[in-house]
C-alpha positions as CSV (number, residue, x, y, z in Angstrom):
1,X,30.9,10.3,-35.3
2,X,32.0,7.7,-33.0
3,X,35.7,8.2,-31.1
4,X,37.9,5.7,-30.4
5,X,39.0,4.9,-27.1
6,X,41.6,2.0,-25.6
7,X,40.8,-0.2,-22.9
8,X,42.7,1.5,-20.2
9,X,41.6,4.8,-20.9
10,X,37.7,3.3,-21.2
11,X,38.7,1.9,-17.3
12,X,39.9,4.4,-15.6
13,X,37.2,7.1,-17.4
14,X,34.6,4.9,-17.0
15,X,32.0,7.5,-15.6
16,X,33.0,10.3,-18.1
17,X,32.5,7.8,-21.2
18,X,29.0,6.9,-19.7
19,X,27.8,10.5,-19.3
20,X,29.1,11.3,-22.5
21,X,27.2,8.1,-24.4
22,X,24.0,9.7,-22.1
23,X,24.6,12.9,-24.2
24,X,24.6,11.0,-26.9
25,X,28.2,10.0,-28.3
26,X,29.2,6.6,-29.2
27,X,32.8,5.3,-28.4
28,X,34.8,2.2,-29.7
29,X,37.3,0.7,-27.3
30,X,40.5,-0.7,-28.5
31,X,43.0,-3.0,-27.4
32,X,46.2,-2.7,-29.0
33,X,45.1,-0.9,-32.1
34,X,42.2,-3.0,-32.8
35,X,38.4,-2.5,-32.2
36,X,37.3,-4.8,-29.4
37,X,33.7,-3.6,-28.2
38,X,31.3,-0.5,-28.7
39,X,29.8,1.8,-25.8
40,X,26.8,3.4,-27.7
41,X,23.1,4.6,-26.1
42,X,20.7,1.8,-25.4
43,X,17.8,4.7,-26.3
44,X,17.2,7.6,-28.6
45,X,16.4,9.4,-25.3
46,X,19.1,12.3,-24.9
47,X,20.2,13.8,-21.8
48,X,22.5,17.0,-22.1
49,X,25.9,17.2,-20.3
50,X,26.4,20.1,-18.0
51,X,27.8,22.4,-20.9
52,X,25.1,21.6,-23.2
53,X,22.4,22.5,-20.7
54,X,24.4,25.6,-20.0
55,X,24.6,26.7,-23.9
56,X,20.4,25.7,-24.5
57,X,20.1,27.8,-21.7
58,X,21.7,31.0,-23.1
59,X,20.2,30.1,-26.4
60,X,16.7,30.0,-24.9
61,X,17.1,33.2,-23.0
62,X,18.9,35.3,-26.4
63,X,15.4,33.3,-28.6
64,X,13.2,35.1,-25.7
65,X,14.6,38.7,-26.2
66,X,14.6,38.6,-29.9
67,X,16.7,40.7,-32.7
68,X,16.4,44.4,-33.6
69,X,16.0,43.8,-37.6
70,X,14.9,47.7,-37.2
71,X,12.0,46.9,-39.0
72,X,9.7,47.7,-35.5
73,X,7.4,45.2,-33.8
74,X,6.0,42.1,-35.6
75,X,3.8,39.9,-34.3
76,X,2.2,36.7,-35.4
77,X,-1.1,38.2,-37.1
78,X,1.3,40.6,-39.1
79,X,3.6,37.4,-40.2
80,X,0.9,35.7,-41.4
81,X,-1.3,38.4,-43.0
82,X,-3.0,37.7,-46.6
């Protein structure tokens, strides 16, 4: 979804509206109410914002440990028994 911005606040935010386009947000910037230009990623390439690294980090680690379904151990050769 792209945000909307104004001018002044695109100015003085300058570096926080860039890292947040590198994480892959798109932004409108206004100028007294109406849409005067577009701050969007020049690539598909997506680079994660401190936070987001820090949650696909805890999500990687919970993936690694697994779930207790209380079912016992599976492993591949079981899932995919005929």
């Amino acid at each position: 979804m792209t945000k909307s911005i104004t001018l002044r606040d695109a100015n003085q935010n300058f570096a926080k509206y860039v890292r947040a386009v590198e994480a892959g947000e798109e932004f409108v910037i206004t100028r007294r109410g109406e849409a005067v230009a577009k701050l969007s990623p020049v690539s598909a390439k997506r680079v994660l914002t401190a936070e987001q690294e820090a949650v696909r980090r805890r999500m990687v680690k919970r993936l690694r440990k697994g779930w207790n379904l209380g079912i016992g151990k599976i492993d591949r050769d079981a899932l995919h028994e005929r």
